[in-house]
N, C-alpha and C positions, 0 to 999 in steps of 0.2 A: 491446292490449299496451302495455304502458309505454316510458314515454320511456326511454333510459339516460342523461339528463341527473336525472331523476325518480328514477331509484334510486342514481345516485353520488350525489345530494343527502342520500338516506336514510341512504348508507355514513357518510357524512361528520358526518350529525347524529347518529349512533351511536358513531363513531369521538369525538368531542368530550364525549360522556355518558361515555365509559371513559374519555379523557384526564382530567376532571374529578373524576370517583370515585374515581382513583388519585394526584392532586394534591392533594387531600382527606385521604385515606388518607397518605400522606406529612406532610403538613402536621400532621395528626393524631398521627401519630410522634414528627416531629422536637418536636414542643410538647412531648409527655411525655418526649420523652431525649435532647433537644437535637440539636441543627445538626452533625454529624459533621464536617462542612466549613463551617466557621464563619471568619470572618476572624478574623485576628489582633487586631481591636480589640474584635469578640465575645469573642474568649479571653480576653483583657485584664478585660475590663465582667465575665467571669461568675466569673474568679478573686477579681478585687478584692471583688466582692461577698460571696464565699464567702469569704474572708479576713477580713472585715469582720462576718462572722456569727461564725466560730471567733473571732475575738478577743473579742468583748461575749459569747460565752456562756464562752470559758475563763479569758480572765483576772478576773474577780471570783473564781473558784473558784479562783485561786491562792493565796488568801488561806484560803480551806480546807486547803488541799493544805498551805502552810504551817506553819498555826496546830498540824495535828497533826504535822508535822514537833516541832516547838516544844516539841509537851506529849511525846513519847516523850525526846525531850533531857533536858527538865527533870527529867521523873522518872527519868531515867537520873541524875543529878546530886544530886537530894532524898532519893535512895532507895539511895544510894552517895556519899552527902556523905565519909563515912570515908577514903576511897580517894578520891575527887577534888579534897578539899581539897588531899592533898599534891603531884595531879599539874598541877593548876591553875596552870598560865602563861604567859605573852604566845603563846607557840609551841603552846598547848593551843587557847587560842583562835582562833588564826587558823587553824587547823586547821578548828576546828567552823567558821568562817567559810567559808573554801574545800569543804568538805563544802555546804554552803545551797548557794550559788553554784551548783556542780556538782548538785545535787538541783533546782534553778529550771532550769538547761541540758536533764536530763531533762525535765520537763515540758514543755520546747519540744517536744518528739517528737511529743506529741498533736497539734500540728499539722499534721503530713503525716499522718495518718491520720485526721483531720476533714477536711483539703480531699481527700481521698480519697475519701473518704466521700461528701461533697458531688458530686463531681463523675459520679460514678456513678451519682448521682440516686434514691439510697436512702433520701430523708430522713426519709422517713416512720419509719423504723425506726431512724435514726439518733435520732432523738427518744429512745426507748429506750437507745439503747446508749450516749452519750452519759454519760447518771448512771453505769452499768453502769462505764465506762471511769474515771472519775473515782473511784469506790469501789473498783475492783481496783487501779489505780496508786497510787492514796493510801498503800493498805494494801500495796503490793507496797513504797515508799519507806520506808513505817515499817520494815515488816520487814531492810532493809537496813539504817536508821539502826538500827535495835536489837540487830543484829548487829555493826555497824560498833562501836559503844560498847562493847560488850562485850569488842571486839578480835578477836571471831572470824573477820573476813572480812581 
């Protein structure tokens, strides 16, 4: 017959193979979807990071976002020089100015739904959506400037 020193020993080397495989399995988790309960200075280290990624991948593309702002203006102005030569004045301009400004404000937006994004731990597919985002809002801003010039909005 066995000891019961001999088989709490067995309980105990069993009991620490499940501690370990579920430490594991945990560990395993948190790696792919983060630390649920992370300190404060993990939060800190993974926004900045993630803020730091959204800005090197949006702002060079504001200069896109821009540039077609730009050419929908112009050819609004090339292509109705008739009509804007007369309405063309300091108050016309800063107009178009305040309009830019307020269209750069929008594009801040995409930032809470990049670190949204990020933080969700979708990146993989955010890779994709990313371009996706940058082409429907580009063209979503045109469509307002060229409605806005027109004066129908």
């Amino acid at each position: 017959m066995r000891d019961a020193r001999d088989q709490a020993g067995e309980l105990d080397i069993a009991r620490g193979a499940r501690c370990r495989s579920r430490t594991t399995t945990q560990s395993r988790y948190h790696a792919a979807h983060g630390d649920m309960s992370e300190t404060p200075e993990g939060l800190f280290s993974r926004f900045s990071r993630y803020a730091a990624n959204a800005l090197r991948y949006w702002e060079p593309r504001r200069l896109i976002y821009n540039g077609v702002l730009a050419v929908v203006v112009l050819a609004h102005v090339v292509l109705e020089w008739a009509s804007w030569s007369h309405k063309l004045s300091p108050d016309v301009v800063l107009g178009l100015f305040m309009m830019a400004v307020l269209a750069n404000v929008a594009y801040c937006a995409v930032y809470v739904v990049d670190l949204f994004v990020q933080f969700s731990g979708l990146d993989a597919a955010w890779r994709v959506g990313r371009p996706v985002l940058l082409i429907v809002g580009t063209a979503f801003a045109a469509t307002l400037a060229h409605f806005f010039l027109q004066g129908g909005v």
